[in-house]
PARO-386722 format. One record per atom (N, C-alpha, C, CB): residue in one letter; x, z, y. Coordinates in steps of 0.05 Angstrom, whole numbers, padded with zeros to 5 digits, always signed. Glycine has a CB too. Example, Ala and Ser with C-alpha at 12.3 -4.5 7.8 and 13.67 -1.06 7.14 Angstrom:
A+00264+00156-00114A+00246+00156-00090A+00264+00156-00066A+00226+00181-00089S+00257+00142-00045S+00273+00143-00021S+00258+00157+00001S+00282+00114-00012
REM end
This chain:
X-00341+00625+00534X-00357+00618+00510X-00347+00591+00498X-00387+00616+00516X-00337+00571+00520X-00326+00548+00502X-00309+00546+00495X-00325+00531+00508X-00286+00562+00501X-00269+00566+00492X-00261+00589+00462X-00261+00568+00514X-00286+00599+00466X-00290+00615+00436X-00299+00591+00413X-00319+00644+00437X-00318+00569+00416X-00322+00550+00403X-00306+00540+00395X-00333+00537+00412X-00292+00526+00415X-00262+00506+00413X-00242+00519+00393X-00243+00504+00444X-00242+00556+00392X-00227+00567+00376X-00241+00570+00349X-00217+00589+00388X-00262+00573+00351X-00273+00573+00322X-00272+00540+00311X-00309+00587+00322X-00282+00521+00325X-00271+00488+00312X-00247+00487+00305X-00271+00464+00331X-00227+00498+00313X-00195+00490+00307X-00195+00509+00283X-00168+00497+00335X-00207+00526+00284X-00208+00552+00254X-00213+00540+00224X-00238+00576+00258X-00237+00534+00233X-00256+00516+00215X-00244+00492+00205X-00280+00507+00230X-00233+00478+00218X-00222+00446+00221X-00189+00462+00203X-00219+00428+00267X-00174+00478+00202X-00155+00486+00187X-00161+00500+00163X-00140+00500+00201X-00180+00514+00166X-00188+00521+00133X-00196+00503+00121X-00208+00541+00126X-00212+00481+00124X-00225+00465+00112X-00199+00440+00100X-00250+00457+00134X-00179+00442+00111X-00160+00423+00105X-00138+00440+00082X-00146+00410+00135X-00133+00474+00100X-00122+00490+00079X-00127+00493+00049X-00125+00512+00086X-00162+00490+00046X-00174+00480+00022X-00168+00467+00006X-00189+00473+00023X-00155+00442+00016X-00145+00419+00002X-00119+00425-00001X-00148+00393+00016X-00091+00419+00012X-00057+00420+00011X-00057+00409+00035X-00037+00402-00014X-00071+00399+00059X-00055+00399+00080X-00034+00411+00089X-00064+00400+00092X-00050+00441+00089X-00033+00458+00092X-00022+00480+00064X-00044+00470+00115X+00001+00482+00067X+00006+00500+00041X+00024+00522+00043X+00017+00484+00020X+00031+00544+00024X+00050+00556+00034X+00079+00553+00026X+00042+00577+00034X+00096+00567+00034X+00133+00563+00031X+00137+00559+00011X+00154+00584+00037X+00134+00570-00009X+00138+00570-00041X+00131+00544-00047X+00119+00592-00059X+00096+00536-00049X+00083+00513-00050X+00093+00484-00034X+00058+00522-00042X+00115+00491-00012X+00123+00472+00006X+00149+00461-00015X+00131+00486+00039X+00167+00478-00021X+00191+00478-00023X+00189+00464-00059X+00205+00510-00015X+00169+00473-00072X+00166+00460-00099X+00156+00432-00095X+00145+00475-00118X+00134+00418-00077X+00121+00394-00070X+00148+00381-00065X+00099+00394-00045X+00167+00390-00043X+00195+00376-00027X+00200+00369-00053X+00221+00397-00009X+00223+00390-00063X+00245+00388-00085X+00227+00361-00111X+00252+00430-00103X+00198+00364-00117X+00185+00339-00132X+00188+00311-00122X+00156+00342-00133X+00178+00314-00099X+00172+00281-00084X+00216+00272-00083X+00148+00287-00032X+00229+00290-00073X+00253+00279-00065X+00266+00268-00093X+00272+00302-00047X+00251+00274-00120X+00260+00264-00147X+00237+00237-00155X+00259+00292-00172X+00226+00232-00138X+00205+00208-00134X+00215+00181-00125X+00185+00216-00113X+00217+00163-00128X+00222+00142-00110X+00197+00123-00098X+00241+00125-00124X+00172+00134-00115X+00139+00128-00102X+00121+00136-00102X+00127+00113-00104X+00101+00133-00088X+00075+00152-00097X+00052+00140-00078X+00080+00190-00090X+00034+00144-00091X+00004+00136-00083X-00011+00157-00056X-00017+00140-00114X-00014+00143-00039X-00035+00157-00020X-00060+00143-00019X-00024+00161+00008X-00079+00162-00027X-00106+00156-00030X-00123+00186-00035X-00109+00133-00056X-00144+00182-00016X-00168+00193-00005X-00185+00188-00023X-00176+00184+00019X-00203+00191-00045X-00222+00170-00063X-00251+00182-00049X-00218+00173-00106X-00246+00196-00038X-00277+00208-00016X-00276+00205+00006X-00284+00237-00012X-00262+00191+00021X-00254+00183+00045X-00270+00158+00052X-00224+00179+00045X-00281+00154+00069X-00295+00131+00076X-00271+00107+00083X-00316+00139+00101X-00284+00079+00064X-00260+00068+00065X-00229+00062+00065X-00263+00066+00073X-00223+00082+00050X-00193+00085+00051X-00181+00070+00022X-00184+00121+00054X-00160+00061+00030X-00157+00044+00011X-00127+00056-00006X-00155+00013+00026X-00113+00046-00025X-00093+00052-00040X-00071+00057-00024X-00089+00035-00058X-00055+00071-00017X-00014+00047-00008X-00013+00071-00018X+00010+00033+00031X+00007+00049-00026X+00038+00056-00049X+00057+00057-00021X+00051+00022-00079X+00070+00084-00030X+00098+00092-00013X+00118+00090-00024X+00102+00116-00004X+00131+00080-00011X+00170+00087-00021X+00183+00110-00007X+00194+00058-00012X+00192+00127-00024X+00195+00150-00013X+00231+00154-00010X+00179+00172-00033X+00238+00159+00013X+00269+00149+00025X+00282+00179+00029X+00268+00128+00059X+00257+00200+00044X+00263+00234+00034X+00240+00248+00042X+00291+00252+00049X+00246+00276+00035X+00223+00294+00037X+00220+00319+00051X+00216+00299+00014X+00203+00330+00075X+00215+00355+00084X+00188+00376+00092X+00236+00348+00113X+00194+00394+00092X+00164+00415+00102X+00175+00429+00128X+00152+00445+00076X+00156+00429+00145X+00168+00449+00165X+00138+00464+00179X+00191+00430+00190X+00130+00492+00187X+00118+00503+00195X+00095+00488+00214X+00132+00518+00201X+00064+00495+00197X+00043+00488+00213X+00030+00484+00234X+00036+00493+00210X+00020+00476+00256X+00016+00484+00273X-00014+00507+00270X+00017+00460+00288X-00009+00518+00289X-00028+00543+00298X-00034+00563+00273X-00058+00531+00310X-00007+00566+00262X-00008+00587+00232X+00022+00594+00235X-00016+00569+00194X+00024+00619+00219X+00063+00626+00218X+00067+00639+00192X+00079+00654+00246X+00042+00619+00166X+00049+00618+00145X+00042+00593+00130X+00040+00637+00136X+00032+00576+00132X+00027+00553+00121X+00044+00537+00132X+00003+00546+00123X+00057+00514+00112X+00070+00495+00126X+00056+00470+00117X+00100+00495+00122X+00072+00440+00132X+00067+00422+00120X+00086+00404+00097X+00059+00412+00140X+00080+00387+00086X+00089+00365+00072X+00092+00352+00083X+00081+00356+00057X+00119+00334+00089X+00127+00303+00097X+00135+00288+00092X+00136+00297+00109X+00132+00261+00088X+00144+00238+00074X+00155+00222+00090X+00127+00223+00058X+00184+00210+00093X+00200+00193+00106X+00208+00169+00079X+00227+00212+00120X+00193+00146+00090X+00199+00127+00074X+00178+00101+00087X+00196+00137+00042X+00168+00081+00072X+00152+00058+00080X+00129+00055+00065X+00167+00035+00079X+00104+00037+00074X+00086+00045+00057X+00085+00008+00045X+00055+00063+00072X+00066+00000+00033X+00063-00027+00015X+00067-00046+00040X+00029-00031-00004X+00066-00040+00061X+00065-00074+00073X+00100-00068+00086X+00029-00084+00108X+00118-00046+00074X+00142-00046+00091X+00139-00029+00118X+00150-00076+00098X+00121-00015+00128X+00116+00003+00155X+00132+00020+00157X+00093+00018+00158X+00150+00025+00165X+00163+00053+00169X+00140+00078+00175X+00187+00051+00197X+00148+00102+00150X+00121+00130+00156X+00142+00146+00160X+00095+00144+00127X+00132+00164+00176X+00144+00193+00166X+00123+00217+00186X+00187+00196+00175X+00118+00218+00158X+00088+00236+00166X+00077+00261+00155X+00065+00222+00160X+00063+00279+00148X+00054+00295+00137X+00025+00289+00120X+00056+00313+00154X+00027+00289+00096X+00007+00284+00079X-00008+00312+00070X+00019+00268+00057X-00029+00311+00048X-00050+00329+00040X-00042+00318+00003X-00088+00321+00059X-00024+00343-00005X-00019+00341-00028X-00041+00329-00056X-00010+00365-00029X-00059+00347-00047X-00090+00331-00067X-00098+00302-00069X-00120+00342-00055X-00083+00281-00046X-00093+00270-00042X-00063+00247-00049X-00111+00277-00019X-00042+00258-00058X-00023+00238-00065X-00021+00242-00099X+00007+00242-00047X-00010+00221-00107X-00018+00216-00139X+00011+00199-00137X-00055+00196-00150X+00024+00210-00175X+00052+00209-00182X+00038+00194-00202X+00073+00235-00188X+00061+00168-00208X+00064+00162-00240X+00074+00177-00264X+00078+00144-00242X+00055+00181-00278X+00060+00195-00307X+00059+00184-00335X+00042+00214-00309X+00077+00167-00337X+00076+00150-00357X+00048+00125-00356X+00076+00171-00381X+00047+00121-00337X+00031+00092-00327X+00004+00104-00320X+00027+00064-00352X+00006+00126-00312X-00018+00143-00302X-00024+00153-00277X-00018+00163-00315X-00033+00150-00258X-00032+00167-00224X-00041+00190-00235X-00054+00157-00194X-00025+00213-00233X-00035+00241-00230X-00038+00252-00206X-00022+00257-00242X-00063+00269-00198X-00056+00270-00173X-00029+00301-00166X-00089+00273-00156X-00020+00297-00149X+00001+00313-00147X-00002+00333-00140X+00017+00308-00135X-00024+00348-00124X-00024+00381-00124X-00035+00385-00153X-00046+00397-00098X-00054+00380-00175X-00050+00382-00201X-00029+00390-00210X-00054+00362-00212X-00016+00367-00211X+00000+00367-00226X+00028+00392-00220X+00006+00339-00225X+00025+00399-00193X+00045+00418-00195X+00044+00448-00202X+00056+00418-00174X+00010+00447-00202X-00005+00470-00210X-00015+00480-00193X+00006+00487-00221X-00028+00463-00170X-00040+00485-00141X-00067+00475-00145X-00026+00480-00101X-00084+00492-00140X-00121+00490-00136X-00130+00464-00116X-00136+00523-00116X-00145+00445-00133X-00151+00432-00106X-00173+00407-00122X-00117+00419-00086X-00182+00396-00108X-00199+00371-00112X-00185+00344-00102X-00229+00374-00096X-00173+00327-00122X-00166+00295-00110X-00196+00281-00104X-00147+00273-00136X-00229+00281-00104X-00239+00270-00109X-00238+00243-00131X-00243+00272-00091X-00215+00246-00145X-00219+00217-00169X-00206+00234-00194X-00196+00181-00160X-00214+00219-00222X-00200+00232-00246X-00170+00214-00243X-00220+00226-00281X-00153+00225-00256X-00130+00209-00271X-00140+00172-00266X-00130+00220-00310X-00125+00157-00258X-00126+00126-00258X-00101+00114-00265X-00133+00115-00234X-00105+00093-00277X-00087+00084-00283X-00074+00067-00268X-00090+00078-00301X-00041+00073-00266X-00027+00065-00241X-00018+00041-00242X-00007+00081-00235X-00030+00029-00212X-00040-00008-00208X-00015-00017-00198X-00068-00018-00182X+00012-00012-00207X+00038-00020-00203X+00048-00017-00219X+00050-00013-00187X+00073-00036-00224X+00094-00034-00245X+00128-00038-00235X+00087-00057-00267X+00148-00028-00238X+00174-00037-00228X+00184-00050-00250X+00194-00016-00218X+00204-00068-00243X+00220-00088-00259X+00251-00088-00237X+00200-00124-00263X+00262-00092-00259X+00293-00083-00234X+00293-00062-00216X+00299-00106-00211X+00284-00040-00210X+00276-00020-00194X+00272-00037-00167X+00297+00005-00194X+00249-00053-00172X+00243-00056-00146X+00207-00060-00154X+00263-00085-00131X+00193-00055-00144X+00159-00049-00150X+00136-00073-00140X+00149-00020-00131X+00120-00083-00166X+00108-00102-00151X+00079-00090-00165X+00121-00137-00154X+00060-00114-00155X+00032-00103-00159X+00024-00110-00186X+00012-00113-00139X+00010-00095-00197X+00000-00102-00226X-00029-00101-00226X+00011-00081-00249X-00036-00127-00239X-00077-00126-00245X-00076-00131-00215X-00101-00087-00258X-00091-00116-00196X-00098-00120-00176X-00095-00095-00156X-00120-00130-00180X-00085-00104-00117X-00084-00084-00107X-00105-00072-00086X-00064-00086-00100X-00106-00054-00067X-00131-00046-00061X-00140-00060-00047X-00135-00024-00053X-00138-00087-00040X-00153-00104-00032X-00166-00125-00046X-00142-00112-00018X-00159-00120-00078X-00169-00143-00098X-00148-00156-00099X-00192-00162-00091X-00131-00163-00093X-00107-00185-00106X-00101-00186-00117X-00090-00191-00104X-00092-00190-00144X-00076-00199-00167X-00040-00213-00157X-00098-00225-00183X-00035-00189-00167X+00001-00203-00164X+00011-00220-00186X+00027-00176-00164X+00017-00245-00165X+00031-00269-00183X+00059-00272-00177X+00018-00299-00179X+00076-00273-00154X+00105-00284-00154X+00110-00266-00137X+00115-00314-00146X+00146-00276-00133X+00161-00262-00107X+00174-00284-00102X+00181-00234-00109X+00184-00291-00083X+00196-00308-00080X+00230-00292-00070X+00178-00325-00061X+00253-00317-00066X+00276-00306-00053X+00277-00288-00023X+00292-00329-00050X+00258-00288-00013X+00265-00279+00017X+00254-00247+00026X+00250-00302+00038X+00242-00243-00001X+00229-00221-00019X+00192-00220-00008X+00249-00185-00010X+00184-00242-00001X+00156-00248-00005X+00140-00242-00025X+00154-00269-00004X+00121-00229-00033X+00107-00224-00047X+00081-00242-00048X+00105-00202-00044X+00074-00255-00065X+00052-00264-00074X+00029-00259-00083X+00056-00272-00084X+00000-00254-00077X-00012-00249-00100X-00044-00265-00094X-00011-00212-00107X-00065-00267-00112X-00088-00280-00109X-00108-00268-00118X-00088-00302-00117X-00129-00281-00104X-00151-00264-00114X-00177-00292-00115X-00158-00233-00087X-00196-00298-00145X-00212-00321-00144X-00238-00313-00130X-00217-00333-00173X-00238-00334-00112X-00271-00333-00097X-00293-00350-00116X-00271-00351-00061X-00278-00372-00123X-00309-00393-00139X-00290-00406-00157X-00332-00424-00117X-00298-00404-00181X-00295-00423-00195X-00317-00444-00208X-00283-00413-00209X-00307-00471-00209X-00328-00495-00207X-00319-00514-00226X-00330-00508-00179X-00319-00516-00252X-00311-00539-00269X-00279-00534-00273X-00319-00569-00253X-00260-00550-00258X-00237-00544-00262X-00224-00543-00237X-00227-00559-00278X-00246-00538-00216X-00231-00519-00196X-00231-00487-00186X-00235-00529-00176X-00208-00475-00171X-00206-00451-00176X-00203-00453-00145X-00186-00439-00197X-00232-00434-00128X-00220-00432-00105X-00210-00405-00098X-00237-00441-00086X-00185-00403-00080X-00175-00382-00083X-00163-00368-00052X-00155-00388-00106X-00170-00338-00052X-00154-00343-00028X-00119-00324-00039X-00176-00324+00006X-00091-00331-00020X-00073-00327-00035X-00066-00307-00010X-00055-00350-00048X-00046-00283-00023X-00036-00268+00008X-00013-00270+00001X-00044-00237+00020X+00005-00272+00022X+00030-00277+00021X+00042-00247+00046X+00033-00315+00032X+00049-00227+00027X+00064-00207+00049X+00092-00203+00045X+00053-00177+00049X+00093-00207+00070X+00123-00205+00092X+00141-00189+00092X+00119-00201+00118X+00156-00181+00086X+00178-00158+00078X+00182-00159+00102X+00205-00162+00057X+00179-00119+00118X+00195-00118+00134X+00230-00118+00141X+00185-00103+00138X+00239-00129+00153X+00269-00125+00153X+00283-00123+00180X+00280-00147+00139X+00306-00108+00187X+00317-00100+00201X+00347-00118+00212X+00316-00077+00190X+00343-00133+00226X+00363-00158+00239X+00377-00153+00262X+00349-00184+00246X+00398-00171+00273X+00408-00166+00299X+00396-00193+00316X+00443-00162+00299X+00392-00183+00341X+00373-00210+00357X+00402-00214+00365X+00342-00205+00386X+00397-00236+00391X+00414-00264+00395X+00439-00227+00423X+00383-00312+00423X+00434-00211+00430X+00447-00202+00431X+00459-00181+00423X+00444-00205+00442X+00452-00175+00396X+00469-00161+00380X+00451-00131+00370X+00498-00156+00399X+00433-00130+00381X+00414-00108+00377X+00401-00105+00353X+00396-00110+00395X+00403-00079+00332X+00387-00092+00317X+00345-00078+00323X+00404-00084+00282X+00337-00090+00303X+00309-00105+00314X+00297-00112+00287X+00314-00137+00336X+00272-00101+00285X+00252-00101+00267X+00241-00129+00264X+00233-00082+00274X+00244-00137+00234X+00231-00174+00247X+00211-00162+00215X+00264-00221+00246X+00192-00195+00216X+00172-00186+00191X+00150-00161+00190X+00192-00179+00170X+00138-00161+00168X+00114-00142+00162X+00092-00163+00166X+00112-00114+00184X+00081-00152+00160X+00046-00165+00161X+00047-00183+00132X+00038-00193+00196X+00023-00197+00134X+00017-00211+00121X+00002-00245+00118X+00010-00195+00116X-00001-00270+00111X-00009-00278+00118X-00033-00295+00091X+00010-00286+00134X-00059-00296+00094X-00077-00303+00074X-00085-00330+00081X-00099-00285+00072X-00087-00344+00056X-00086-00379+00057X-00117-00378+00039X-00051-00400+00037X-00124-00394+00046X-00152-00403+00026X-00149-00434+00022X-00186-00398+00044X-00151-00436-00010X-00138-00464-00019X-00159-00466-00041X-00103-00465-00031X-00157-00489-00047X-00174-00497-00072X-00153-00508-00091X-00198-00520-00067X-00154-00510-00117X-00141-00516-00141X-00144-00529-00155X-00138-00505-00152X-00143-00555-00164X-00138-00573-00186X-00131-00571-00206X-00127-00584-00185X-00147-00558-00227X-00132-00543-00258X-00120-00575-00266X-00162-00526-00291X-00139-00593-00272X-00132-00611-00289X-00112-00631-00275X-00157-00624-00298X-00105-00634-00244X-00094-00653-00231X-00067-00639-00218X-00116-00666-00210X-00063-00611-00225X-00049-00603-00219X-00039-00605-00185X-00037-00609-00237X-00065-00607-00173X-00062-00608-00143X-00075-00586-00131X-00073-00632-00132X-00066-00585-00100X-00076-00567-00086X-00089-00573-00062X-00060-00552-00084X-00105-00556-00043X-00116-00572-00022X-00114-00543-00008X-00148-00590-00027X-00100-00545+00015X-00100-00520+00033X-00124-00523+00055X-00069-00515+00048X-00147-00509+00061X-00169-00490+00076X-00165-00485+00103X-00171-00463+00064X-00156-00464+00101X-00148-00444+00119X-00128-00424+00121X-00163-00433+00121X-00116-00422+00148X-00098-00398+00140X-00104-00374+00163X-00061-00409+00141X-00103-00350+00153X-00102-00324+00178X-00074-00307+00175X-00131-00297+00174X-00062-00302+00194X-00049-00283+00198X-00050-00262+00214X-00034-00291+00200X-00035-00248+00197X-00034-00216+00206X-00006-00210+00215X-00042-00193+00180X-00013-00192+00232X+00023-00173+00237X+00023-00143+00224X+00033-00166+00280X+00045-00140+00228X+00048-00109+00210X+00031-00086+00212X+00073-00095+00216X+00009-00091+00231X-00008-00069+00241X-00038-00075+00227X-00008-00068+00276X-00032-00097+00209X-00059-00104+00207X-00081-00124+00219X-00067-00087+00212X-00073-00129+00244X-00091-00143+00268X-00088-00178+00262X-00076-00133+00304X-00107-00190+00261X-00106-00221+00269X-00094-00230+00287X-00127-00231+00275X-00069-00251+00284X-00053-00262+00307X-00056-00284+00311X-00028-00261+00306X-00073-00305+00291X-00077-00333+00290X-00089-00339+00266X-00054-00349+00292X-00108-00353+00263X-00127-00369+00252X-00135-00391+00256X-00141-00361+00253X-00132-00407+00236X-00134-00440+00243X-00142-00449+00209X-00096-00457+00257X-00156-00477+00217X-00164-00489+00194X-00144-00510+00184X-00191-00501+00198X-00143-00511+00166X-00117-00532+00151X-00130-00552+00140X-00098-00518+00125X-00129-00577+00145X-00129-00606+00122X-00110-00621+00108X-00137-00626+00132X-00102-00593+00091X-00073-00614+00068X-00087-00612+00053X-00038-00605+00056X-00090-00640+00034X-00101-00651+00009X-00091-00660-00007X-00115-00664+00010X-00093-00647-00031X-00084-00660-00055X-00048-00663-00061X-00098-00688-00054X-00041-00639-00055X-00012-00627-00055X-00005-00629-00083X-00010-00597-00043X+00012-00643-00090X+00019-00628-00121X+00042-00605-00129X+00028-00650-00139X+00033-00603-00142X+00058-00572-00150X+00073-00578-00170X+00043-00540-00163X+00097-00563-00154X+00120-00572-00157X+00131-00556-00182X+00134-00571-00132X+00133-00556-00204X+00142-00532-00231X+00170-00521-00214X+00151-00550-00272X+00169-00500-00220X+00195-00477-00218X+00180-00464-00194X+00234-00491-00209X+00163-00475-00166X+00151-00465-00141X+00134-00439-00145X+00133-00487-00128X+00131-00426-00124X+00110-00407-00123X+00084-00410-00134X+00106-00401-00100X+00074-00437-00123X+00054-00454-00127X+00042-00454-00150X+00061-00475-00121X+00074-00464-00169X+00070-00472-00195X+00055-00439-00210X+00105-00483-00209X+00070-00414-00196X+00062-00393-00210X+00032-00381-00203X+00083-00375-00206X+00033-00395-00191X-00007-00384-00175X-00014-00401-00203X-00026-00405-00131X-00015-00431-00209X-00034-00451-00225X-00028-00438-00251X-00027-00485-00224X-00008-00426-00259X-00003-00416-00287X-00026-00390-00288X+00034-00406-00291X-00024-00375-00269X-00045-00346-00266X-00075-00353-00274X-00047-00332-00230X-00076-00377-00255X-00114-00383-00251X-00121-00396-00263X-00129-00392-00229X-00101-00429-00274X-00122-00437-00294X-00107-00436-00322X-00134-00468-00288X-00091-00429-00333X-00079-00420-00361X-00083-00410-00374X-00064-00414-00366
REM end
């Protein structure tokens, strides 16, 4: 008998995803592939999902290969990285990834013409590329507002907690480009990812800064260090990163 359960849960638990594009069939596999591999990004997002937030993928290639516990449905897979640089290569739920359409997320089983519910309408897509390389626009699913990049391919962006007269307190995130190096014996070796968030206050009129606090993250997400900072009254330096945060918040 429990084992008739266990088989009806695994039943249940595959139709209910078949419903959506988890699973799909050959025809439906091979049209999703041949789309995404003419993609260079795309949105994964759940908008009924408890807590799930935006990433943007970079899509590097694309493949389907047969379901488990079916010998007609296959899946969808994406080999590429997601917004913080992660290496994926995974199988996604077509309803639930969304293409740019002329500055629009459509969601992508829509759009290719298969039955399904994204839980969200059409949104408008919270990224932009410049040089074919992609940064954040307005704000990303954490609230940030993208302001700079720097040379080492750092991304910048902020988000205001208080503003008070002519100060702007702010916290700033600074994420880490993953990159791929050789250590001291020749191996190569994943360095970078994560992210690290500063909380500073701002000086519209004095053009100074006062750094808070800083937390960092590693590529998984997790807290690695946290500490309080007392630099006061920093000034910013025009051409700096710095300079491009004070131009965003108080200009």
């Amino acid at each position: 008998m429990k084992k008739i359960f266990t088989l009806l849960f695994i039943l249940v638990s595959f139709i209910s995803k078949a419903d959506q594009l988890a699973y799909v069939t050959l025809q439906q596999a091979k049209i999703a592939t041949e789309f995404l591999l003419n993609k260079k990004e795309i949105i994964s997002w759940c908008a009924c999902c408890t807590d799930e937030k935006k990433n943007l993928i970079t899509i590097q290639s694309s493949y389907y290969k047969k379901a488990k516990y079916s010998d007609e449905y296959y899946e969808v897979f994406i080999y590429g990285k997601d917004q913080n640089g992660n290496e994926i290569n995974e199988a996604f739920d077509l309803a639930y990834l969304h293409y740019n359409k002329n500055g629009m997320a459509v969601c992508l089983g829509i759009g290719l013409g298969f039955e399904c519910d994204p839980c969200t309408p059409v949104f408008k897509w919270p990224y932009y590329s410049n040089n074919s390389e992609t940064y954040e626009n307005d704000i990303d699913s954490d609230g940030f507002k993208y302001v700079a990049k720097s040379k080492d391919g750092s991304v910048y962006s902020v988000i205001i907690e208080k503003t008070a007269y002519n100060n702007r307190e702010i916290w700033v995130k600074n994420t880490i480009p993953l990159k791929t190096i050789k250590n001291s014996k020749g191996k190569l070796v994943k360095s970078g990812g994560g992210y690290v968030l500063t909380y500073m206050v701002v000086n519209c009129s004095e053009k100074e800064f006062t750094i808070e606090e800083k937390v960092i993250y590693n590529s998984k997400g997790d807290v690695v260090k946290s500490e309080k900072i007392g630099s006061f009254n920093n000034k910013i330096v025009p051409g700096s990163v710095m300079s491009a945060i004070y131009s965003d918040i108080c200009l």
